[in-house]
N, C-alpha and C positions, 0 to 999 in steps of 0.2 A: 456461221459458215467460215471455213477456216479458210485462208489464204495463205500459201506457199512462201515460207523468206524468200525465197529466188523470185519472187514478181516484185516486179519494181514498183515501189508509190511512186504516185506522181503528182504534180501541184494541183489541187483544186483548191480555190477561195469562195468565199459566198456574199453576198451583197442582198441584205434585204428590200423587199421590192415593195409591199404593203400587207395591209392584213384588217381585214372586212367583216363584220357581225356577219353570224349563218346561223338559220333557225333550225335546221335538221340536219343532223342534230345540234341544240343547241349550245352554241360558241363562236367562235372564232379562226377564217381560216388564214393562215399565213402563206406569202408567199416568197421564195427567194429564187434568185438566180444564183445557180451553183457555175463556174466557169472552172474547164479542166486546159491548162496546159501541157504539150507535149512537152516535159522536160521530168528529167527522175532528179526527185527530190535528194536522192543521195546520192550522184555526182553532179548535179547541176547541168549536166549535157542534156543538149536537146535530143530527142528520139520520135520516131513516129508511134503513134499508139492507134492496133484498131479496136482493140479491145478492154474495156476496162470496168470494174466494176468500184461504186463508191458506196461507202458507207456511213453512215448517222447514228447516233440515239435516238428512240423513238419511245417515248412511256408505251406501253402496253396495254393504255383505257381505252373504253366503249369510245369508236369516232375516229382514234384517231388512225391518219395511215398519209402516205405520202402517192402522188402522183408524176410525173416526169413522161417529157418523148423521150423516144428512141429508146427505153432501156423496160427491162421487167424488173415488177416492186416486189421483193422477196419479204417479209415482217418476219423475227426469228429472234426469239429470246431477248423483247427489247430495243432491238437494234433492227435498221434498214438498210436493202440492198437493194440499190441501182444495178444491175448488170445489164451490160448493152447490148442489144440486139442486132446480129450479125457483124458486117463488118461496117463499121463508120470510123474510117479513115481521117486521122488528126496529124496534117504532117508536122514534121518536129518543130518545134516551137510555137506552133501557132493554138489558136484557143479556142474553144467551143462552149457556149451557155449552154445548161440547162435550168429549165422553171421548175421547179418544185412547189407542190400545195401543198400543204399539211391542213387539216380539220379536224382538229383535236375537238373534243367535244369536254373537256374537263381537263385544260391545262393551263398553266398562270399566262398570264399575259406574254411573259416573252417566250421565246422559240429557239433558241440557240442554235439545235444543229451540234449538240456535244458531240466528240470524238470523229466529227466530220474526217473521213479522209478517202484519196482513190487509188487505186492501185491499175497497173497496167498487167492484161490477163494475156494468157498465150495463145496464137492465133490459131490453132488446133483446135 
């Protein structure tokens, strides 16, 4: 899903939470808090965001997928899309967690979260 150079990234970090045996299917589910900040990563000014969509790498095996409030889980050549659902209002500089699960059913032990990033989408 391609996003527009004109939409700003904006800071999301992750902090892993835990990660629990699951028999169906059989593995491992991880969980992290993803937090977005209202601030664009490429001027550093704080902005409000109602809209944003973030994204991950996601192997492509049987199991796995990601789960989050507030936003729909897109899977798409690999890769995961959080996009938010309607307006949820972050005013500038402040922060918002999201949880995320993954249930990979046949991935190594750790989760990274590659190429993690959010971008702010236009309120249209």
């Amino acid at each position: 899903m391609p996003v527009l150079p004109s939409y700003d990234e904006i800071v999301v970090t992750k902090k892993f939470k835990r990660t629990w045996e699951n028999s169906e299917p059989r593995g491992r589910v991880y969980s992290f808090d993803l937090t977005l900040t209202a601030v664009s990563k490429d001027s550093g000014m704080a902005e409000d965001v109602r809209k944003f969509r973030i994204s991950f790498d996601l192997p492509t095996v049987k199991g796995a997928k990601a789960e989050a409030s507030g936003v729909d889980v897109i899977a798409q050549d690999g890769k995961t899309y959080l996009n938010s659902v309607g307006d949820q209002f972050l005013a500038a500089g402040t922060s918002r967690p999201i949880t995320v699960l993954g249930d990979p059913a046949h991935l190594p032990r750790g989760y990274p979260l590659d190429g993690l990033r959010a971008t702010r989408l236009p309120n249209h």
